[in-house]
Wavefront OBJ file of the C-alpha trace (Angstrom):
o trace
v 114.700 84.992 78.751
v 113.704 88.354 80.562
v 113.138 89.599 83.716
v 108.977 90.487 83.413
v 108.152 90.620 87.354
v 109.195 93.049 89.530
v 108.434 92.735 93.315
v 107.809 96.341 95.340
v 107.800 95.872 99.366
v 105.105 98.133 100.462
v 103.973 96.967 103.753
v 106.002 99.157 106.211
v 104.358 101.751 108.455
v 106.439 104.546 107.255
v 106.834 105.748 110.481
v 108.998 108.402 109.997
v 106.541 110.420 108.178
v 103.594 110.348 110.922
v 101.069 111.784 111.259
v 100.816 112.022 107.734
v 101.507 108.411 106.904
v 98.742 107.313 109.570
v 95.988 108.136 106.731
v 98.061 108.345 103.452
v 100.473 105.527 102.836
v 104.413 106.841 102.618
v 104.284 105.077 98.744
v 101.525 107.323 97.966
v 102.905 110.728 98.594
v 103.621 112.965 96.334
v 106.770 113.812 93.991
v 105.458 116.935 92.822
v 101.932 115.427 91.185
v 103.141 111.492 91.240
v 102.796 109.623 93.505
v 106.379 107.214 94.226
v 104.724 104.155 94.119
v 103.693 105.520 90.090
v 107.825 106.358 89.866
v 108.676 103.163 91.171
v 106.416 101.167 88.648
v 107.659 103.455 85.553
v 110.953 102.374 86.204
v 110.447 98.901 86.405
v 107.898 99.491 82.748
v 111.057 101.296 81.419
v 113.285 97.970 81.759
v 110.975 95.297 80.123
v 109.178 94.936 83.319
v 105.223 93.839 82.607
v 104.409 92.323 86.332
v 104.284 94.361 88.612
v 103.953 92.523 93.031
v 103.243 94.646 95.589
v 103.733 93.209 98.748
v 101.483 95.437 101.141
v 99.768 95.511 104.158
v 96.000 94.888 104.837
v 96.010 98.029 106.623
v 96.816 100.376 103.884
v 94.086 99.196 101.306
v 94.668 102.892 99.803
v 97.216 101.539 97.929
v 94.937 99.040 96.115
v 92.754 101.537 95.539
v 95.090 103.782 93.793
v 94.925 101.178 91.390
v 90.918 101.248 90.703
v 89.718 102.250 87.381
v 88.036 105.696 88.866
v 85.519 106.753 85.404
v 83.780 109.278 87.596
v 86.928 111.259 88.067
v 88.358 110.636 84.714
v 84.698 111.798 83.350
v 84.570 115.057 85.186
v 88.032 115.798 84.054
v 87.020 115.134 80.051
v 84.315 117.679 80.872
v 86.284 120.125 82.340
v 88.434 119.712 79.443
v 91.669 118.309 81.298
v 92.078 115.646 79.250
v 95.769 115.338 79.503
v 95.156 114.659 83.416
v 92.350 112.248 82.482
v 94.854 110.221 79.917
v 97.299 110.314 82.619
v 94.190 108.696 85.478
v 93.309 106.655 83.028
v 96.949 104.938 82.108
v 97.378 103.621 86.042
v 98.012 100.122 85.683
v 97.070 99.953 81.898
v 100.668 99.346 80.864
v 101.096 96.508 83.439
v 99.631 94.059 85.379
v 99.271 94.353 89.059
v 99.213 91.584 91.819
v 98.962 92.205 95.291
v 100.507 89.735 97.861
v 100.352 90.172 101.801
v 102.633 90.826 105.088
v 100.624 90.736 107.640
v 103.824 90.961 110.415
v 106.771 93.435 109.770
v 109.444 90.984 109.913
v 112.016 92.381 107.736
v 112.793 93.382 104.151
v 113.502 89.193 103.550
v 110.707 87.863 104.825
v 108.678 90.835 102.200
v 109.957 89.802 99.721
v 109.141 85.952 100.889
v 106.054 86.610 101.016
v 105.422 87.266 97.360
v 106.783 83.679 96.687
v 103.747 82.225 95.234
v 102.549 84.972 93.117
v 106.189 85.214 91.669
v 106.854 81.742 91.099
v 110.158 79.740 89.696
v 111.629 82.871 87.785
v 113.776 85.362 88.353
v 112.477 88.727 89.461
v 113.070 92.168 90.311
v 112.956 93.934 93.744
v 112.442 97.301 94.067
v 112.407 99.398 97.133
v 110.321 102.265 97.429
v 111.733 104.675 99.355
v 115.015 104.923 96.557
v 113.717 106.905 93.360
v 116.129 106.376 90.538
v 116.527 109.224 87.995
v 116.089 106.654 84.931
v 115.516 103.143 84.242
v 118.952 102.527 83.126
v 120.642 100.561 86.049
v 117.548 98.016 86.586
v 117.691 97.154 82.679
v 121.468 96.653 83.021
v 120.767 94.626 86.626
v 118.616 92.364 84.371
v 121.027 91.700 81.279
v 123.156 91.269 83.617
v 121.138 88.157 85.587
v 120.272 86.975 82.457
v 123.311 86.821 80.735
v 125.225 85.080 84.315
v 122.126 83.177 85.260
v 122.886 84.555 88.828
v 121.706 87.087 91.237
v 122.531 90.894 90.471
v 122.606 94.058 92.809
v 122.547 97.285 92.321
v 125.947 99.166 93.433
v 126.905 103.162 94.978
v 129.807 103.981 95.275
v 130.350 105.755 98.609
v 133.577 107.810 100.346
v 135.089 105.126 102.258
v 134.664 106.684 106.031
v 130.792 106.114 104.863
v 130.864 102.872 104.418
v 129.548 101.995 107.884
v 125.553 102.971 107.219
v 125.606 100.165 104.889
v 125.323 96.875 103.225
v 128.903 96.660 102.106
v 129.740 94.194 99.129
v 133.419 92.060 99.048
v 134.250 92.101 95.293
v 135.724 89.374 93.425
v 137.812 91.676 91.492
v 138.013 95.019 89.908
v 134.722 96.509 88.008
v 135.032 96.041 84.422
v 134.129 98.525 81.946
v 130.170 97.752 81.932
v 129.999 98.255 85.216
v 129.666 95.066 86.600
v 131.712 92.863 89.147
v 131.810 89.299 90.732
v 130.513 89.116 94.470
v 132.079 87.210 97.165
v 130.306 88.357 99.967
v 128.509 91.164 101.572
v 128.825 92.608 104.904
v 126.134 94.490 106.792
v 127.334 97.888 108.396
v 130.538 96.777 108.719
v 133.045 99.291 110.884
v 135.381 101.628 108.520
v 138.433 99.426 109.022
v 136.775 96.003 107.858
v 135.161 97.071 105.020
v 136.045 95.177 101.858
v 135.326 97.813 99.638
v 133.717 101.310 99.645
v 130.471 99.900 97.051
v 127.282 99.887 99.278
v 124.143 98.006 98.104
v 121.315 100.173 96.996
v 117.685 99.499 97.239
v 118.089 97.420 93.532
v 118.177 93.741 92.988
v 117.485 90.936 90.579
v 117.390 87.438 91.609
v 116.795 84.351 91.268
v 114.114 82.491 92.619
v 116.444 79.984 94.898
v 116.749 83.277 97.093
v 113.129 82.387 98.302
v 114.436 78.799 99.883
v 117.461 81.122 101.130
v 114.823 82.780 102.800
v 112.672 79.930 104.284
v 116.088 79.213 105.635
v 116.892 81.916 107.501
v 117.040 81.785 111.440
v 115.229 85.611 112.581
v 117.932 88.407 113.713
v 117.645 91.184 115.922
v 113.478 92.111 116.754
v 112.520 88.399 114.939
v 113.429 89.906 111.876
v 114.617 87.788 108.794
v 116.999 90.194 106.828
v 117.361 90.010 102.902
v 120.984 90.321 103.038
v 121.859 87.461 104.707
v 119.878 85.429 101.727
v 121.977 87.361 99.448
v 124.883 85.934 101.326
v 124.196 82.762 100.531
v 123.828 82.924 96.532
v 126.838 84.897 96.694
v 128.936 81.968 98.363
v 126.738 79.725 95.878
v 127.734 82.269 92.792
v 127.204 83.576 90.240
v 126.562 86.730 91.924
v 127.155 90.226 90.787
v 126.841 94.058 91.395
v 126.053 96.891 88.884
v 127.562 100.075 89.412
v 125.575 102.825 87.247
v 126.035 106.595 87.319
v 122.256 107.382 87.660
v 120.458 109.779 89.688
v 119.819 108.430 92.913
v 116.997 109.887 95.648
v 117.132 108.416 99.036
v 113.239 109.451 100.133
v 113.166 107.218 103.027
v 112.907 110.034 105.592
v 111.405 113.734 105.427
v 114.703 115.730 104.959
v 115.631 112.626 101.512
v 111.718 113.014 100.377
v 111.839 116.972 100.349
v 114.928 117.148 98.587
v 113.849 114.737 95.332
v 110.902 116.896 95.483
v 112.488 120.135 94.677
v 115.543 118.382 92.557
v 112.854 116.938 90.551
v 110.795 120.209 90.245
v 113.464 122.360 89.248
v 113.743 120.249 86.358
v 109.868 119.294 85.876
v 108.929 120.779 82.343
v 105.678 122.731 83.208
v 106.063 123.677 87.055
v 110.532 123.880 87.030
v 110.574 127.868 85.720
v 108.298 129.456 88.178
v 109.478 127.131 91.029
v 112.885 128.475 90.607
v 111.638 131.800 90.719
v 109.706 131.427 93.460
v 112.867 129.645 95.260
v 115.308 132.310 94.487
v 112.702 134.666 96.125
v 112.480 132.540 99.406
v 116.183 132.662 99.122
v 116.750 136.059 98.883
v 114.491 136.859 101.666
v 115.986 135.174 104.135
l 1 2 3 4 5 6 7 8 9 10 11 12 13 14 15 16 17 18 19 20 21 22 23 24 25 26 27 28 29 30 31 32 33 34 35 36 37 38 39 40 41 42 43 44 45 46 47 48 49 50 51 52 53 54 55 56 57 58 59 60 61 62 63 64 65 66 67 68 69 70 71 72 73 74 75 76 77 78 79 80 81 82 83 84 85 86 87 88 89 90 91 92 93 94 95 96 97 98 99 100 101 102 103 104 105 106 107 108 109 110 111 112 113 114 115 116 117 118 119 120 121 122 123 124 125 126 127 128 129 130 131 132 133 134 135 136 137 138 139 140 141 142 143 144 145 146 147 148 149 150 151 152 153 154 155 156 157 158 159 160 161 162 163 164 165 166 167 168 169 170 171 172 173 174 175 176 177 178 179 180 181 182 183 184 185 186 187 188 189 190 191 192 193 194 195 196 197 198 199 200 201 202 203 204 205 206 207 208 209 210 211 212 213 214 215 216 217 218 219 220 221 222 223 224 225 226 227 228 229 230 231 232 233 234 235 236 237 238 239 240 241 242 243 244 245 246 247 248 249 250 251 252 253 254 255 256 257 258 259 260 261 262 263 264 265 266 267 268 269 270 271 272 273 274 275 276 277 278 279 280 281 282 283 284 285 286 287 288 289 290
């Protein structure tokens, strides 16, 4: 068995990034000349991933349309000779397939994720958020061996200083993490206060489960603004077990919020092949000008 479907919850407003977000969706901006959505989907391509769910909003049909074949564009650009751009145009969703399912209410990251139930189906999947850019595919392909191998649920794990710990989804291990990486789950424990934490590993925007987490869901009594939170369906396959976390040293870029978004930006350009020499001359003369 593998993990082939990966779900992507793109309905949210983003508004943290208004005004820009009220005419370009938050997925769609930028890193550098890609948009994250694109990063998001590479990764998921780069672990075995062919199936690709994003859960979006009717009000952001941009996002569909980033996924149009567009032979006008891709013709002017042969002409111009830029074919390299017009492989790259032409590649969008050629190396995977591309379903679109629907939230029309912004009830919370569990019911998202609930509502790609039927174009998911009875098999385990991958969720991926969007505003968390990973440096490389290698902690989702691990996630997956990982569900595949346990026939659980797997998360992906940070490692955080413990006076931290409070900003986040907190996880109680079953024991120590052995030399893959990988540990047993008890329990996790949203924002809990610096004293009760049971560890100092925070769950990151990763996951791979298994599709009982969608009854989990249909379960679930709404929280705080009517939402219906992910983590407390995670709760319950971890009491159920198996249930892991992965803990991978990989380049991590929270881009959930301007100051997170700017900073992958110019992390990422410094090393881009093409654009990372003169950017770093051009930064080092900001810098030395202020």
């Amino acid at each position: 068995m593998q993990i082939r479907t990966a779900v992507i919850p793109a309905a949210g407003l983003g508004t943290r990034f208004l005004p820009a977000t009220k005419a370009v969706p938050k997925e769609l901006l930028p890193i550098i000349d890609v948009p994250a959505l694109q990063l998001i989907i590479d990764e998921a391509v780069g672990a075995g991933i062919d199936h690709i769910v994003i859960v979006n909003s009717r009000s952001k049909p941009s996002i569909e349309a980033y996924f149009a074949e567009s032979p006008e564009v891709i013709a002017k650009l042969e002409q111009s000779g830029r074919t390299d751009i017009a492989d790259r145009m032409r590649a969008i969703g050629r190396d995977v397939r591309i379903s679109f399912a629907y939230q029309d209410e912004p009830l919370g990251l569990g019911h998202a994720v609930g509502c790609a139930r039927e174009v998911v189906g009875d098999q385990p999947f991958a969720v991926l958020l969007p505003d968390e850019l990973m440096g490389s595919s290698e902690l989702l392909a691990a996630m997956c061996a990982v569900c595949v191998s346990s026939g659980g649920s797997v998360v992906g794990l940070k490692q955080v200083p413990h006076d931290d710990v409070s900003a986040y989804g907190v996880i109680a291990p079953a024991g120590a993490i052995d030399a893959d990486g990988v540990v047993g789950v008890l329990d996790l424990v949203e924002k809990p206060a610096v004293a009760d934490a049971p560890s100092d590993l925070i769950v990151i925007g990763r996951y791979v489960l298994t599709p009982d987490i969608f009854d989990a869901i249909a379960d679930l009594l709404p929280g705080a603004g009517g939402e219906l939170q992910l983590t407390d369906a995670l709760r319950v396959q971890a009491r159920r077990g198996p249930f892991h976390g992965v803990l991978r040293d990989v380049r991590r870029f929270d881009t959930g919020n301007p100051v997170g978004w700017l900073g992958a930006v110019v992390e990422l350009a410094l090393d881009h092949p093409q654009y990372g020499a003169p950017f770093r001359a051009d930064l080092r003369r900001i810098l030395r000008d202020e």
